[in-house]
N, C-alpha and C positions, 0 to 999 in steps of 0.2 A: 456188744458190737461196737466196733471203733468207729467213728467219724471218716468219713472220705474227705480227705484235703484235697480241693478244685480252686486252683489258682487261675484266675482268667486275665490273661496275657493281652494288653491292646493297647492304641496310639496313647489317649490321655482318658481323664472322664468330664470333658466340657459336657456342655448340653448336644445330645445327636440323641438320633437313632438307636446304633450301636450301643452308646454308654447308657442310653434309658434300657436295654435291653439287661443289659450286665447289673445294672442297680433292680430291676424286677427280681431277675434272676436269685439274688442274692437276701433282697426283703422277702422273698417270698416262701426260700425254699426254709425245710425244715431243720434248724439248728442242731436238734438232736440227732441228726442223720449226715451232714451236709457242713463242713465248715471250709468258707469258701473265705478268699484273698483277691486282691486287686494288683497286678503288674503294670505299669506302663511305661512303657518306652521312649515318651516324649514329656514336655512340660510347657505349659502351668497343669496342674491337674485338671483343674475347673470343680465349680460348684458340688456336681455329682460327688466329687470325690471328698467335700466336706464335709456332707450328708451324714455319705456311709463311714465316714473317720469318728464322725459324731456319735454314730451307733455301734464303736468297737471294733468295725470291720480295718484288718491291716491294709495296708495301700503301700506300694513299695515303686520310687520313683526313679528310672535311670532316664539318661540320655544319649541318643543316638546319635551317633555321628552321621555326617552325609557320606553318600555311598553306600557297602556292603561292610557294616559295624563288626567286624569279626570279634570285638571285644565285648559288645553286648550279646552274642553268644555266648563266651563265658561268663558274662554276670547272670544272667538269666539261668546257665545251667549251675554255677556256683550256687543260686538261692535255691532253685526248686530238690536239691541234694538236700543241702541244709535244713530244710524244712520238709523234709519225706514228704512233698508234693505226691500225692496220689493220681492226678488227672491237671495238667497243663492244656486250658480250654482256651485256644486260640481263637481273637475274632478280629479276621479280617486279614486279608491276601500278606502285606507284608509285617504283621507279628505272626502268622502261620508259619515263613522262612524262617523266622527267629527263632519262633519256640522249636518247633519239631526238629532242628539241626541242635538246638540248646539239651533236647530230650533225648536225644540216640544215643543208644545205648545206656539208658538209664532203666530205672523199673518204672518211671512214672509216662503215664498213657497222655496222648495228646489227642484232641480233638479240633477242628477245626468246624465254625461257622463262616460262609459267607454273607456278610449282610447287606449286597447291594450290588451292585456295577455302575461303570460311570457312563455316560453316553455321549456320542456314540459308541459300541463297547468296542474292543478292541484286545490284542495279545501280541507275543512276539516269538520267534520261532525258540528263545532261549528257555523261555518259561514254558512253553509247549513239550519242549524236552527233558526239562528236570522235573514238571512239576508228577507226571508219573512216577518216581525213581521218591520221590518226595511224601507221595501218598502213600506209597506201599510200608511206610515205616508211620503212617496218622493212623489211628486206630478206628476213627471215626470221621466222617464228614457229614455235616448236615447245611442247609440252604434255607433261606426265609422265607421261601416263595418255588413255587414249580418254575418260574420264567429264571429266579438265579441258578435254580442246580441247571435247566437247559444249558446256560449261559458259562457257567462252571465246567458242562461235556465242552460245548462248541470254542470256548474260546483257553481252556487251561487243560482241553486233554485229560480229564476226569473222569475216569469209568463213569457214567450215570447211573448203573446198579447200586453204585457204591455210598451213592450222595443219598440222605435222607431230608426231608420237608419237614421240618417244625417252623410254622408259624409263631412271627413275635407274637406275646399276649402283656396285656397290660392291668392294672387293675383301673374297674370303673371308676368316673371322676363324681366327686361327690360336690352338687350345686348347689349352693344357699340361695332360691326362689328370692327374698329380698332383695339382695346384693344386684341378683340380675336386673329387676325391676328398674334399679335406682341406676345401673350403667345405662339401661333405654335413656333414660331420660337425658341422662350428664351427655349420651351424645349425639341426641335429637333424632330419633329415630321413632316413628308416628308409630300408635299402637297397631294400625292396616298396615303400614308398610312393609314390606317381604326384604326380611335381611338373609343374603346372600355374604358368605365367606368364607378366606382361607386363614390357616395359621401354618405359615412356613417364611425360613430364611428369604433376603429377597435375590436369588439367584436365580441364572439364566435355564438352570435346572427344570427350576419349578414355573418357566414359562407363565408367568406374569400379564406380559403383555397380550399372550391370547385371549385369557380371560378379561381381561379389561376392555378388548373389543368385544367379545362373546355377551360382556355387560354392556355395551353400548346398542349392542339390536336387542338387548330383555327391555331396556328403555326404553326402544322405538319401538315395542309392540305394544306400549301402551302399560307394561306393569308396571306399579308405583315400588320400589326398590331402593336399597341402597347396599352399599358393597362394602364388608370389612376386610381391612387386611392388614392381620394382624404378624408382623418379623421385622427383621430389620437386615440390610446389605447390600452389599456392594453396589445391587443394579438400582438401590432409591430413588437417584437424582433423575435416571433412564426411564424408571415408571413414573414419577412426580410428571417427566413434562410429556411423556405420554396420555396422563389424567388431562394434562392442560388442552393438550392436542384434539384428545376425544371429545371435551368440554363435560368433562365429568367431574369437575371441582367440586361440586353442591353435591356428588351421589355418590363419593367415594370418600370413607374416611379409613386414615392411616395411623395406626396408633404404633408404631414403631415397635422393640422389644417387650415383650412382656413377658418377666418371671415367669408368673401362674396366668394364663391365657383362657384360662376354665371358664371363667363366664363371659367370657366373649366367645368363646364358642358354645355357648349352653343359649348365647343370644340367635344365633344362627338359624333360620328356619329349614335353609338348604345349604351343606359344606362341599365346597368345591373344589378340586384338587386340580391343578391341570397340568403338572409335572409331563416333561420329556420322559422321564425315567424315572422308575421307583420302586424300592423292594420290598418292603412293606412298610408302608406310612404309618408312622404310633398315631398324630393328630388323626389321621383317617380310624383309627380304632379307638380313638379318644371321641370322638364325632359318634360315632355307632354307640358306645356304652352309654350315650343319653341320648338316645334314640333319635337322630338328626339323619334324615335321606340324602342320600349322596352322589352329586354329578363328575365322574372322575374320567382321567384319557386312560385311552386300550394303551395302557404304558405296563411292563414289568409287571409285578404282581398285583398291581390296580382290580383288574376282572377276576381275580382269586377271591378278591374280597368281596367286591361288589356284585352282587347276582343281579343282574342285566332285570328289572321290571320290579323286584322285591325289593331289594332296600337302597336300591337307587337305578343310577341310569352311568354307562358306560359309552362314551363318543369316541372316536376315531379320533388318532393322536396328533395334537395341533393343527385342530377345525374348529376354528372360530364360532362359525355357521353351525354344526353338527351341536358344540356345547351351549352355544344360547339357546338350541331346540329344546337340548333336555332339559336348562333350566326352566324354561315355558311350560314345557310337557307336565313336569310336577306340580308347578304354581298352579297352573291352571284344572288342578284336582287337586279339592280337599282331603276327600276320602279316597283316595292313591298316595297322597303324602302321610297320612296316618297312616297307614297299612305298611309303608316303607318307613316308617319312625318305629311300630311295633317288630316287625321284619329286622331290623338293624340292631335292637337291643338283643333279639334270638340268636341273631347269628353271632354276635359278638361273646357272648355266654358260651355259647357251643364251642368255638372252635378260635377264639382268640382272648381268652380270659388269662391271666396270671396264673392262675392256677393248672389250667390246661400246659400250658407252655412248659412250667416247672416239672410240671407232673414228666412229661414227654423227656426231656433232660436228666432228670432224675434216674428215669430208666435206663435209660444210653449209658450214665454214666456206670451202675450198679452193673449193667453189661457188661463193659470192657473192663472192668475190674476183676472179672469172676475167675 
């Protein structure tokens, strides 16, 4: 039986989301079945894409011009010719226009992921108009979350029949118990203390400054606490004098970028998300695979993941007041936070593993090929 050649079509492979999803994808799936390539449309590639250059996988780099690149059409459909591309897996709104106008009339299938929306979400009556005329030539759409394919009908005019939900999956992260130990200490964090954190870019996205009040009343009710946060961006200098403002300098530590952020999140007794918007968060299912209970906002696919009382707690989105509750709510029960650490590792197994996720892909693709 021959190999399906899946080239996946997208901006670059920095560190995101998206490109963690595409390098899963690709470690995970099965070589003898599956030989998959990397397209992108923009540059620097980024790290991701050194990774997988490292382990043989092809990576193939243009560049886009600004505006509507009519010639990275033709390079796109020049190479997937060239290379009897079998399945051209688009991720993400605009390499979907690219690929699938690069793929018409070709033999090779396109599929399209969306991995996200921006917020507030929004469309425009031009894309509302083609993107129908657009899909009926995709062989496949799928969404990260039930709140993106909503989002995919209500805002791009998508049959929602037509959209399928596969959940990102990740593999679990593996924590060296010493390592952790000796970070407590390097950053003075008492062995009673309740460490509370997040690991995200520092954008106005992932609303920052909520949680940093939502930390300041876990303070004033008397829990002994300290807050990690662990990214690095644009809105730094905005949260730094927001810390000074709250007078939380002594309870907030900032460790800037971290490569591998694994046991600063393995230190975390509760991980806290408090994003505007989100499609599905990898850290949020990187937090679950080492069983960490989770206070996250009714944002986007957030409640998809989180079952409201089992492996965490779900607030009303940008409520300050509502998320210090929940962090209270868990602190303040031992055996409620155990029960959502066991809880979090289950469901993450079940329904957001590596393997689940490939597996799901795997089929899709063996489908439109047939």
């Amino acid at each position: 039986m021959e190999r399906i050649k899946v080239a996946h079509l997208t901006f670059d492979m920095r560190i995101g989301g998206t490109e963690q999803v595409i390098k899963n994808l690709i470690e995970n799936s099965n070589p003898d079945q599956l030989e998959m390539s990397v397209l992108c449309i923009e540059s620097p590639l980024g790290p991701f894409a050194d990774d997988l250059i490292s382990n043989g996988i092809s990576i193939t780099s243009f560049t886009r011009s600004p505006g509507f690149d009519q010639k990275l059409v033709k390079q796109i459909r020049s190479h997937i010719k060239e290379h009897n591309i079998n399945i051209l897996h688009c991720h993400q709104y605009t390499p979907w226009i690219y690929g699938v106008l690069a793929a018409f009339a070709t033999t090779t299938k396109v599929v399209f992921t969306e991995h996200g929306r921006f917020y507030p979400d929004s469309s425009s009556w031009k894309r509302k108009l083609i993107n129908p005329f657009l899909h009926k030539i995709t062989d496949a759409t799928t969404a990260i979350s039930n709140a993106t394919k909503d989002a995919l009908a209500t805002y791009e005019n998508l049959p929602i029949k037509d959209i399928q939900v596969i959940y990102n999956g990740i593999s679990p992260l593996t924590i060296e118990k010493t390592e952790v130990i000796q970070l407590r200490k390097s950053l003075e964090i008492g062995e009673k203390t309740l460490c509370l954190g997040t690991v995200a870019r520092l954008d106005p996205i992932k609303n920052h400054p909520m949680m940093l009040k939502a930390f300041s009343q876990v303070l004033d009710s008397g829990i002994d606490a300290k807050l990690l946060i662990v990214g690095d961006g644009e809105m730094r200098d905005e949260i730094e004098r927001l810390i000074k403002t709250l007078s939380l300098s002594q309870s907030v530590i900032m460790t800037g970028y971290q490569t591998r952020p694994h046991h600063y999140l393995a230190l975390m007794d509760i991980y806290l998300l408090s994003s505007l918007s989100e499609g599905t968060s990898m850290t949020l299912l990187e937090a679950m695979s080492i069983g960490k209970p989770c206070v996250v906002t009714d944002a986007g696919g957030n409640p998809e993941i989180i079952q409201q009382g089992i492996n965490g707690l779900v607030t009303p989105n940008d409520n300050a007041d509502a998320f210090a509750r929940g962090i209270e709510t868990i602190a303040a029960d031992e055996n409620s936070k155990a029960s959502m650490a066991k809880s979090a590792r289950e469901i993450f197994e079940d329904k957001f593993s590596a393997t689940s996720m490939v597996a799901q892909f795997q089929s899709l693709y063996q489908k439109i090929i047939q």
